[in-house]
C-alpha positions in Angstrom: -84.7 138.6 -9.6 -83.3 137.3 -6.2 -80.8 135.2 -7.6 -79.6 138.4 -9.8 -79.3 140.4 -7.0 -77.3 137.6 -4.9 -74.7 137.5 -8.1 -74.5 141.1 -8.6 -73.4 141.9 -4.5 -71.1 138.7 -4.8 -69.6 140.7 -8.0 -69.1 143.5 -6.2 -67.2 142.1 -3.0 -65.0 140.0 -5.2 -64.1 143.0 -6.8 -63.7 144.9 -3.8 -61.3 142.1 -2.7 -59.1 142.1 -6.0 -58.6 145.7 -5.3 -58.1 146.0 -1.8 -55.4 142.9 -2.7 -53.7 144.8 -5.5 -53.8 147.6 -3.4 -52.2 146.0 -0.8 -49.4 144.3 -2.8 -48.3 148.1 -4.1 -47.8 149.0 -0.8 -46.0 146.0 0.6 -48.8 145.1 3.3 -48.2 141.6 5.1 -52.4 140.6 3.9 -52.0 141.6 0.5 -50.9 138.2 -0.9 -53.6 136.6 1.1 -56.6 138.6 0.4 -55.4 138.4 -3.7 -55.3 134.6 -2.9 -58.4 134.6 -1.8 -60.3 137.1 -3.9 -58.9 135.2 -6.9 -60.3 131.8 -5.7 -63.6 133.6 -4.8 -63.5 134.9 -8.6 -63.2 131.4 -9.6 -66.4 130.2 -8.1 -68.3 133.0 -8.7 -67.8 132.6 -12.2 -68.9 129.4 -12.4 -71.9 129.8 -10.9 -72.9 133.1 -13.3 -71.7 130.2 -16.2 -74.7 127.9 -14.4 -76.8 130.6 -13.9 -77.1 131.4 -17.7 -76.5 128.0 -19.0 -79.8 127.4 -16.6 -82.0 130.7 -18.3 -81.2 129.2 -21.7 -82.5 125.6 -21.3 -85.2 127.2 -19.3 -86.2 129.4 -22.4 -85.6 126.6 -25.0 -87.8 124.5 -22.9 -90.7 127.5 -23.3 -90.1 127.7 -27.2 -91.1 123.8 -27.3 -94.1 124.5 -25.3 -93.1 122.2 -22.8 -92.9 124.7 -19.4 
């Protein structure tokens, strides 16, 4: 449940940093390419992690059906 909640606020602050970025490059501010940049990169790694997260959940249940864990 811990873990869920870590992925779910790091969802929401890459989000938040896509926006503010897009935001940003619609009004010509000088951060907006930056904060894109890095909200985009952030993106990147976050889902990877959510990829390893479930890839985890399903070996973990597989492993239950065998009776093994």
């Amino acid at each position: 449940m811990k873990n869920l909640t870590v992925l779910l606020l790091a969802i929401i602050a890459v989000v938040t940093m896509l926006y503010a970025g897009v935001d940003g490059l619609t009004k010509n501010y000088s951060y907006a390419p930056f904060i894109t940049f890095i909200g985009a990169c952030t993106a990147i790694g976050l889902a990877i992690d959510v990829f390893n997260h479930i890839q985890f959940r399903i070996r973990k249940s597989n492993v239950r059906k065998l009776g093994r864990f």
